[in-house]
Every structure is written in C-alpha cells, then in structure tokens.
N, C-alpha and C positions, 0 to 999 in steps of 0.2 A: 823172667825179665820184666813181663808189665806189672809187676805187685813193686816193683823197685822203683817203677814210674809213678805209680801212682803215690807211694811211699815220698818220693822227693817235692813232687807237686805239692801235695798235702803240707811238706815241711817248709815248702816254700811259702804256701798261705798263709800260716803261721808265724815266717817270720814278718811279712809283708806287715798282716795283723798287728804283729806287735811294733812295728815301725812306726803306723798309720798312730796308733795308739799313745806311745810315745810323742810324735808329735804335734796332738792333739793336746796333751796334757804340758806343752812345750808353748804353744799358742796361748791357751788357757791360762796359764800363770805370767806372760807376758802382759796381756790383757787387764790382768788383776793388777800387774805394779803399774801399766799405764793410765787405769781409769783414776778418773776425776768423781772426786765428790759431789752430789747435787747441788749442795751451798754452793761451790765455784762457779759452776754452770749460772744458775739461777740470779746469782746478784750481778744487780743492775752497774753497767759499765757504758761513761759516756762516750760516744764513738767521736772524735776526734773531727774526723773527715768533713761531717756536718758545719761545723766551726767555721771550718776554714773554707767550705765554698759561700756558706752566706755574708760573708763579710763584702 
C-alpha cells in the first residue's frame, strides 16, 4: 500500500508542475500582448493638469 502513496503524491507533483507551468507561460504571453513599446513610454506628453491650475 505505501508504494501506491507515494505513486499518487509523486503524480500529484507532476501535475501540480505542470499547472504552475502552464500558467506561467499564461502570464507570460499576456504580458507580451500588454506591453508597450519604449517610443510610447518615452515621448514627451504635456500634462494637462498644470494648465489649468496656473491660470
């Protein structure tokens, strides 16, 4: 009976593994379609806000 337990444990680690794995590579490609290029980041954009309280 304990080579059965430790049999399931073990298949349980594996599929744990491959879950974690999965949704790592889930985050990953999310991340990819959400970043922003550095041109976008980087160019200069006037803030607004400034404007309207020096007036």
């Amino acid at each position: 009976m304990q080579g059965r337990d430790d049999e399931s444990v073990s298949r349980g680690e594996q599929v744990d593994a491959a879950e974690r794995e999965a949704a790592k590579r889930r985050l990953l490609e999310q991340a990819e379609a959400e970043r922003v290029p550095v041109e976008d980041i980087t160019r200069a954009v006037p803030d607004r806000r400034w404007r309207s309280d020096h007036r």
